[in-house]
C-alpha positions in Angstrom: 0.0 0.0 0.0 1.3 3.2 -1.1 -0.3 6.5 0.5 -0.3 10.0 -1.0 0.3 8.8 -4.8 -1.3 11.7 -6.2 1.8 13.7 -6.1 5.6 13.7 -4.8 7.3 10.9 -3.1 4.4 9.0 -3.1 3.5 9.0 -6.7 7.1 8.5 -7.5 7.6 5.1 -5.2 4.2 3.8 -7.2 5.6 4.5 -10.2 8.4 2.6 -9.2 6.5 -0.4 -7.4 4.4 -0.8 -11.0 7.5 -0.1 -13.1 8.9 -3.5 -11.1 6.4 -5.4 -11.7 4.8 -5.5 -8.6 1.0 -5.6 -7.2 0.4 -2.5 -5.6 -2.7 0.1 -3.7 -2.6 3.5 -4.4 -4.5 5.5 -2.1 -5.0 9.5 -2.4 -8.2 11.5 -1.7 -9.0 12.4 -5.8 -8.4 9.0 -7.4 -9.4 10.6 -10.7 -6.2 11.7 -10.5 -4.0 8.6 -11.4 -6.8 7.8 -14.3 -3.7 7.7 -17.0 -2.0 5.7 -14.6 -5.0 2.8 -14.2 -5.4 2.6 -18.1 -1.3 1.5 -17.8 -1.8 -1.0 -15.0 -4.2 -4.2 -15.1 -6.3 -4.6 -12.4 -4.1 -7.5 -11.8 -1.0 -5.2 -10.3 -2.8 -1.8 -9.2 -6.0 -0.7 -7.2 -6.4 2.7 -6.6 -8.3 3.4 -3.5 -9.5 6.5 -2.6 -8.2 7.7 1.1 -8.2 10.4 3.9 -5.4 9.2 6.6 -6.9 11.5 8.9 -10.2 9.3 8.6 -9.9 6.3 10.7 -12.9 5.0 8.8 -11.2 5.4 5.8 -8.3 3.6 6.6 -10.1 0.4 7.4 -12.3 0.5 4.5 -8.7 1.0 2.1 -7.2 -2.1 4.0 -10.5 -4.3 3.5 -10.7 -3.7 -0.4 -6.7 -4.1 -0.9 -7.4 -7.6 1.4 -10.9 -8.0 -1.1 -8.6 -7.3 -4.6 -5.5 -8.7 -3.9 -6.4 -11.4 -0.8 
């Protein structure tokens, strides 16, 4: 799971995790944002998830799908 992946450091270590060929969760609060990104990526190595780390709520659900996609 990779947080923050809409910019910065946590876009560039996704880019990197996907460029390696492996599985990943991108979280970030606009997930329209890595659109281009998801067209890339088959479902298969990458669900973006969308994800306020100041919700607790939030968290939970973004731990429950990535458990859900990738088991």
């Amino acid at each position: 799971v990779v947080t923050g992946t809409s910019t910065g450091l946590g876009r560039n270590l996704l880019e990197t995790v996907l460029a390696a060929g492996e599985r990943t969760v991108a979280t970030l609060r606009q997930p329209d944002v890595l659109k281009e990104i998801q067209t890339s990526y088959s479902a298969e190595k990458l669900l973006v998830v969308r994800l306020d780390v100041t919700q607790p709520s939030e968290m939970l659900a973004a731990f429950a799908a990535a458990e859900k996609h990738f088991g």
